[in-house]
C-alpha positions in Angstrom: -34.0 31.8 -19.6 -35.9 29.2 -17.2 -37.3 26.4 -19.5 -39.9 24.2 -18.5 -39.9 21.3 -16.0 -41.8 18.4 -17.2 -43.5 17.3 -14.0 -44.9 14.2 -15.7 -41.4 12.4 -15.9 -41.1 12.7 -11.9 -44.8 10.9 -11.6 -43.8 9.0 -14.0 -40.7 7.6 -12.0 -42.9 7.3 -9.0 -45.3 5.1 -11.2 -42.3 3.0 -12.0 -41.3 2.7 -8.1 -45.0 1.8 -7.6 -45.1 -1.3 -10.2 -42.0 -2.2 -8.8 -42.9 -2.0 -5.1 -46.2 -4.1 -6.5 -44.3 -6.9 -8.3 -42.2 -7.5 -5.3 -45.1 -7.8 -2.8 -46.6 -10.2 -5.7 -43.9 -12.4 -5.9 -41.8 -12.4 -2.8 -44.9 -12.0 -0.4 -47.4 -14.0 -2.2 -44.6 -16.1 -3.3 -46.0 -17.2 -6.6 -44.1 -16.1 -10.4 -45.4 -15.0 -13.6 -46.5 -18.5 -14.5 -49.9 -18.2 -12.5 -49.9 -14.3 -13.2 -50.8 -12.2 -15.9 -50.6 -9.2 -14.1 -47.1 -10.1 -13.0 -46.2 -11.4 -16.6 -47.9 -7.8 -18.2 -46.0 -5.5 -15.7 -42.5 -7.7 -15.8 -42.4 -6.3 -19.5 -41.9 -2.9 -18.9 -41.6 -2.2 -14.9 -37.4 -2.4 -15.3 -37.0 -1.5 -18.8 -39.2 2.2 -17.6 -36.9 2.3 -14.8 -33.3 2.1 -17.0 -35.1 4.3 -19.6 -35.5 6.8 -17.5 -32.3 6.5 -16.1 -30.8 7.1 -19.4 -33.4 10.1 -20.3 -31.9 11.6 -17.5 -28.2 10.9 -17.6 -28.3 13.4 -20.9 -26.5 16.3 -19.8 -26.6 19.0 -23.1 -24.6 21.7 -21.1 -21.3 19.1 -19.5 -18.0 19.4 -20.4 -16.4 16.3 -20.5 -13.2 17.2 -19.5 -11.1 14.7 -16.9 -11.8 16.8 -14.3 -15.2 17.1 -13.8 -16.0 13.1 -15.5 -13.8 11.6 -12.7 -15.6 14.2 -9.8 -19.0 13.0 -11.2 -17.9 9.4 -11.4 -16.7 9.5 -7.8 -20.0 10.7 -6.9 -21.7 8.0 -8.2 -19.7 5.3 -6.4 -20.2 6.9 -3.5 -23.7 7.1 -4.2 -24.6 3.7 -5.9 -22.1 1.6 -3.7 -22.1 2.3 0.1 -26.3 2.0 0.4 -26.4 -1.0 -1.6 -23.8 -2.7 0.7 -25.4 -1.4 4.2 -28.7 -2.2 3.2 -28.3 -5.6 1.8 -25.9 -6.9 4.6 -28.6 -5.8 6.9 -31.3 -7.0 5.4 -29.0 -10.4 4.8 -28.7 -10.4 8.9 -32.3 -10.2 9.6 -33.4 -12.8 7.2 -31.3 -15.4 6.5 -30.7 -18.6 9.2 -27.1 -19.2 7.9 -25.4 -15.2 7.7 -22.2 -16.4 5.3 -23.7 -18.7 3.4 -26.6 -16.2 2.3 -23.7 -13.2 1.9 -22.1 -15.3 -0.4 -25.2 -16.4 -2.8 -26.1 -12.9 -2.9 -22.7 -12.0 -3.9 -21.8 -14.5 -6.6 -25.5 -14.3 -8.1 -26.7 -12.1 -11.2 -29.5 -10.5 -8.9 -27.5 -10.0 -5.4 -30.2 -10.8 -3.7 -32.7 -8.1 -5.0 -30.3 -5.6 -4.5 -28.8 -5.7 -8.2 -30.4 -2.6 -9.7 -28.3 -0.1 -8.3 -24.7 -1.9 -9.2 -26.3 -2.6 -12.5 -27.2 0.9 -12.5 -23.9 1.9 -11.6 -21.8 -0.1 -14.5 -24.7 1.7 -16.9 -23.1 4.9 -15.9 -19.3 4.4 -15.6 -19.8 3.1 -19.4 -21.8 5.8 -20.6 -20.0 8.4 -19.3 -16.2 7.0 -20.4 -18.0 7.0 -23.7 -19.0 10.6 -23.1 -15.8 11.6 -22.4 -14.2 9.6 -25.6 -16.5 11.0 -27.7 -17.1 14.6 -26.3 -14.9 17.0 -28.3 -11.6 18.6 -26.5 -12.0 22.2 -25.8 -9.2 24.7 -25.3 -7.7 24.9 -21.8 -8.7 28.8 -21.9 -12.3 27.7 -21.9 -14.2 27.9 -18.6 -15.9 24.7 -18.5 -19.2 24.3 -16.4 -19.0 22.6 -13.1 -20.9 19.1 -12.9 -24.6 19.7 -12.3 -26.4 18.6 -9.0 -27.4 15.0 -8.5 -31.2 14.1 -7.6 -32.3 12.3 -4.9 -31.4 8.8 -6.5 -27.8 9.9 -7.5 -28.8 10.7 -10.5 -29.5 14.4 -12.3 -32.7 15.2 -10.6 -36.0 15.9 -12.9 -36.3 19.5 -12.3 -32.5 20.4 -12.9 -32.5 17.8 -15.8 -35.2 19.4 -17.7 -34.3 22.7 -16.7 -31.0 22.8 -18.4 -31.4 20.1 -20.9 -34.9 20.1 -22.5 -34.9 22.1 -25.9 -37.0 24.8 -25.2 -37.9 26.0 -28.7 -37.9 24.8 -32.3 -34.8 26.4 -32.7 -32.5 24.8 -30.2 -34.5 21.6 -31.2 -33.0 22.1 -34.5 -29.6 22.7 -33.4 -30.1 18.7 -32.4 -31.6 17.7 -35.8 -28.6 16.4 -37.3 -27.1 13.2 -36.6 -23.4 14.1 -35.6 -20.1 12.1 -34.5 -21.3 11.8 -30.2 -25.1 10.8 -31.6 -23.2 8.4 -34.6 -21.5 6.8 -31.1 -24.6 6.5 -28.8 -26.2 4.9 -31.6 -23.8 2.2 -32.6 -23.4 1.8 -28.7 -27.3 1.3 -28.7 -26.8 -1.3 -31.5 -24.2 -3.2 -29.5 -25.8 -3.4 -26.5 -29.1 -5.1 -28.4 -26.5 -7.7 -30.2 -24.9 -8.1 -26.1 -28.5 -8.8 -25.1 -29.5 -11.1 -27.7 -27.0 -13.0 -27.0 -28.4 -13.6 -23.5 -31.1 -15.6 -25.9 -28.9 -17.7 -27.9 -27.9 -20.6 -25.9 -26.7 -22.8 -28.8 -24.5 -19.8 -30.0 -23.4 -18.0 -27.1 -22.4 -19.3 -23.4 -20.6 -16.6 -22.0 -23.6 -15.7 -19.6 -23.1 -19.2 -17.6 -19.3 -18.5 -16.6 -19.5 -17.3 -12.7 -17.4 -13.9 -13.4 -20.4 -12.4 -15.5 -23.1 -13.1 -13.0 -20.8 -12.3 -10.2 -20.3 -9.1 -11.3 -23.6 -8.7 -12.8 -22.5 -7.9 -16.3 -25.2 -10.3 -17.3 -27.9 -8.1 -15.9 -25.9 -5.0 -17.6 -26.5 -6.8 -20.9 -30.2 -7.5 -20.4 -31.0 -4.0 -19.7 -28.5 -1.5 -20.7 -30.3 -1.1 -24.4 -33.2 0.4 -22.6 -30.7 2.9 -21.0 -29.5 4.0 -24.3 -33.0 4.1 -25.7 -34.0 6.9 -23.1 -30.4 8.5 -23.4 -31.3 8.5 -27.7 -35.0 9.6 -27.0 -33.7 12.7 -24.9 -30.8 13.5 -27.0 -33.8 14.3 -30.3 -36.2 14.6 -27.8 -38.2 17.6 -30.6 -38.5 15.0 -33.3 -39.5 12.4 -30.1 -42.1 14.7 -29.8 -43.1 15.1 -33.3 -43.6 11.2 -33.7 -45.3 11.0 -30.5 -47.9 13.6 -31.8 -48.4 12.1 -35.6 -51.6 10.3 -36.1 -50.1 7.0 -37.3 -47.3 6.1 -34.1 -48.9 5.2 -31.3 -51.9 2.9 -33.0 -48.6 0.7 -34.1 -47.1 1.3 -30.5 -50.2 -0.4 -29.8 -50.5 -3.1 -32.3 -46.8 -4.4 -31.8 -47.1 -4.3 -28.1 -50.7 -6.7 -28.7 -48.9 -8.5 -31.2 -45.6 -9.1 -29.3 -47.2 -9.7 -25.8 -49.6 -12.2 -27.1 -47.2 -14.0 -28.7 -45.0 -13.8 -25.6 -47.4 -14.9 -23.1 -49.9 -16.9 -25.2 -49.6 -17.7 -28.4 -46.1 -18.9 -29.0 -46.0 -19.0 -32.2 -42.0 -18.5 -32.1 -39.5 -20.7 -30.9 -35.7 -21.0 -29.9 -33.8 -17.9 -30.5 -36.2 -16.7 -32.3 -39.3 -16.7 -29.1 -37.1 -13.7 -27.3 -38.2 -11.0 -30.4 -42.1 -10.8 -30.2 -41.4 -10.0 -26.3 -38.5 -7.5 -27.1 -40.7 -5.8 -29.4 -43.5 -5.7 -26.5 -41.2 -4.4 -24.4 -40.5 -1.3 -26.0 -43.6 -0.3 -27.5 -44.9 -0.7 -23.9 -42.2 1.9 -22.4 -42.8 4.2 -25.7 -46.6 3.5 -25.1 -46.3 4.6 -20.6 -44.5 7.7 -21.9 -46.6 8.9 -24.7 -49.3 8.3 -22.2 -47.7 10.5 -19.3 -46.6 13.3 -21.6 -50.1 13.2 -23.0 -52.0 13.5 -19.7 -49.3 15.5 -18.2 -51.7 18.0 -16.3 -52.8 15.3 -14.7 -49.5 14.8 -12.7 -48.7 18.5 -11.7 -48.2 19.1 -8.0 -51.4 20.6 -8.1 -53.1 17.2 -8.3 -53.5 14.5 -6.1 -52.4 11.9 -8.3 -49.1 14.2 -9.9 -48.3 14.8 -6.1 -48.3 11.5 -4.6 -46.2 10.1 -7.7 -44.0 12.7 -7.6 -43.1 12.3 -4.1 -42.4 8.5 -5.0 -40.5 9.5 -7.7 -37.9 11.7 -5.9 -37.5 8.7 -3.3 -37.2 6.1 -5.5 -33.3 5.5 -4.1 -34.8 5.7 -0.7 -37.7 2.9 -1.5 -35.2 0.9 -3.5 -33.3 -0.2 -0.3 -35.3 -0.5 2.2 -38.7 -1.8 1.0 -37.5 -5.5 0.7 -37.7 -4.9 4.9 -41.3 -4.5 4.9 -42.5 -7.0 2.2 -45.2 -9.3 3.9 -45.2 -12.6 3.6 -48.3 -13.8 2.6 -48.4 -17.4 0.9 -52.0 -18.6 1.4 -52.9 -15.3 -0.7 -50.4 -16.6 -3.5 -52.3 -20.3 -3.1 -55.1 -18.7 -4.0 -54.0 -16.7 -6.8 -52.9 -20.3 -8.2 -56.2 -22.1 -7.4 -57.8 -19.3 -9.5 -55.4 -17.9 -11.8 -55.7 -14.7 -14.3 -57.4 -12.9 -12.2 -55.8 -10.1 -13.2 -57.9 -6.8 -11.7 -58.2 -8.7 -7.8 -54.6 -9.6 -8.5 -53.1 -6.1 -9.0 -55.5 -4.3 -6.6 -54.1 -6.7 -4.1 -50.7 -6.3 -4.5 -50.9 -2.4 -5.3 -52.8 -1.9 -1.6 -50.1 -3.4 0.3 -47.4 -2.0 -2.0 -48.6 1.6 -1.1 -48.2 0.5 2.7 -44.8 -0.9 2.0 -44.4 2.3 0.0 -45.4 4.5 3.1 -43.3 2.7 5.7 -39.9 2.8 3.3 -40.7 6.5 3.0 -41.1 7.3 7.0 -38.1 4.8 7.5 -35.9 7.0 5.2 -37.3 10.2 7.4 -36.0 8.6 10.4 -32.9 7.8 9.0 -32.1 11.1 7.5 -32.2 13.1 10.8 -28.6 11.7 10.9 -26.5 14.2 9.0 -23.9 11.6 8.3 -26.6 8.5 7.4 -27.8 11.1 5.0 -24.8 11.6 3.2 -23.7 7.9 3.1 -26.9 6.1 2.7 -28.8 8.2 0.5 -26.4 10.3 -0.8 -27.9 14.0 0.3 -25.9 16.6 1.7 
């Protein structure tokens, strides 16, 4: 039986793209930072934690096997796919920008961030750990049982949105019920979940915890792993019970606190605070997920108004399925616009000019990323190696 694809989590990827596309022409283009931004400093709360929990909504994959086999074929996929573009890409956009080739090849290596190009090695560690814990945890079927082969990858390397909610979504009370009860692999992913938030406190905890400073953990970007792989899990969690998701979603009480923590949290954060030392990093955790709880409720809410039969559902989705694609190569096309950021500075919190700004000229980045990918793909073999298509 065909279940239903939720359209709404394709715009909403696409939305994600956009805020990030927005937030780059912000801060590299108008080169100016959160500190003379609250647009920047609202949208730096959720734009990446949306993206990795989205990530790990769709990294759920209720119909796998686990076996050797078809883990190590998926996990070779995903090098393939996370690795080679990241390295083209960033080498050549190295060459084009950077007075002194090796000496800007080797910053970008041996920082956190790689120069911008972090996400999708970040991304990639996210998945070779989730899915060795999904092959520890996964029970051991008899050799006599046909296992399913490994389902096709989306545009981004990852299990599109159509085939992911497809196979995966619980279409009906009854197979929601079937995931109702907490068992060993959800007992795992949770206490994984719980680690991962103790990993990224740490990251907060200067006078406890150093290890973030030593050079191996932000060469390899295991610091950024730290900072964001929590929201990964979060999405994994939300889709593994995604009925009773649902349920507190729809209840009349939720979302007014969704609302009130992520007021309470981000005012604290970026005005008020009334925290300090360790203890400053909480109210702007707590904002941070009641904001990506608060974007979802909102998309699944107001899903009919991101079908394909919409303008707005259209032109997100069609972000949303290139977000690999825009990843890469918009850093090419960000503008650099300084005198735009001196003013932003001159006249700070200007937050509705501020966004509009940046949005316009991310939708033209947006548009040349997407018809420089076009160009690219005509090449059978760039398609394969660069985006990962066959």
């Amino acid at each position: 039986m065909t279940k239903q694809r939720l359209e709404w989590l394709d715009a909403l990827r696409g939305f994600t793209m956009l805020m990030v596309v927005t937030n780059h022409v912000y801060g590299f283009g108008f080169d100016t930072n959160t500190k003379y931004s609250m647009f920047m400093s609202l949208c730096l709360l959720f734009r990446m934690p949306l993206f990795f929990f989205i990530s790990g909504f769709l990294a759920y994959k209720a119909t796998f096997s686990w076996n050797l086999r078809d883990t190590t074929d998926l996990i070779a996929k995903k090098l393939r796919v996370q690795i080679v573009p990241t390295v083209v890409f960033m080498t050549a956009e190295i060459a084009l920008t950077a007075e002194v080739f090796w000496n800007k090849m080797e910053y970008a290596w041996t920082s956190p961030t790689k120069g911008g190009y972090w996400f999708t090695l970040v991304l990639l560690e996210m998945f070779l750990v989730y899915y060795a814990v999904c092959w520890l945890a996964a029970p051991r079927k008899p050799q006599a049982t046909q296992t399913p082969s490994p389902l096709p990858q989306g545009e981004d390397g990852h299990l599109s949105s159509k085939e992911g909610n497809m196979q995966n979504i619980p279409s009906s009370p009854e197979r929601g019920a079937e995931r109702g009860s907490v068992g060993i692999e959800e007992g795992v992913f949770f206490t994984l979940w719980a680690l991962s938030l103790f990993a990224y406190a740490t990251l907060y905890m200067p006078k406890w915890f150093s290890w973030h400073k030593d050079a191996f953990w932000q060469a390899t970007s295991i610091t950024e792993l730290a900072r964001y792989f929590h929201f990964f899990l979060l999405g994994n969690l939300v889709h593994r019970f995604w009925p009773q998701v649902k349920r507190l979603l729809d209840s009349r009480w939720f979302f007014p606190l969704l609302i009130a923590i992520a007021f309470l949290g981000a005012g604290d954060y970026l005005k008020w605070h009334n925290l300090r030392m360790h203890w400053a990093n909480l109210p702007r955790t707590m904002a941070m997920y009641a904001l990506v709880m608060i974007i979802v409720a909102f998309f699944r809410n107001y899903s009919s108004w991101f079908t394909r039969d919409t303008r707005l559902g259209s032109a997100l989705q069609y972000i949303g399925v290139r977000t690999l694609d825009i990843y890469l190569i918009h850093y090419f096309f960000l503008p650099k616009l300084p005198d735009v950021g001196l003013w932003f500075k001159a006249h700070p919190n200007n937050f509705i000019l501020e966004g509009t700004a940046a949005l316009i000229i991310a939708l033209l980045v947006i548009a040349f990323s997407i018809l420089t990918s076009h160009v690219l793909r005509v090449s059978p073999l760039l398609k394969k190696w660069l985006f990962g298509r066959q």
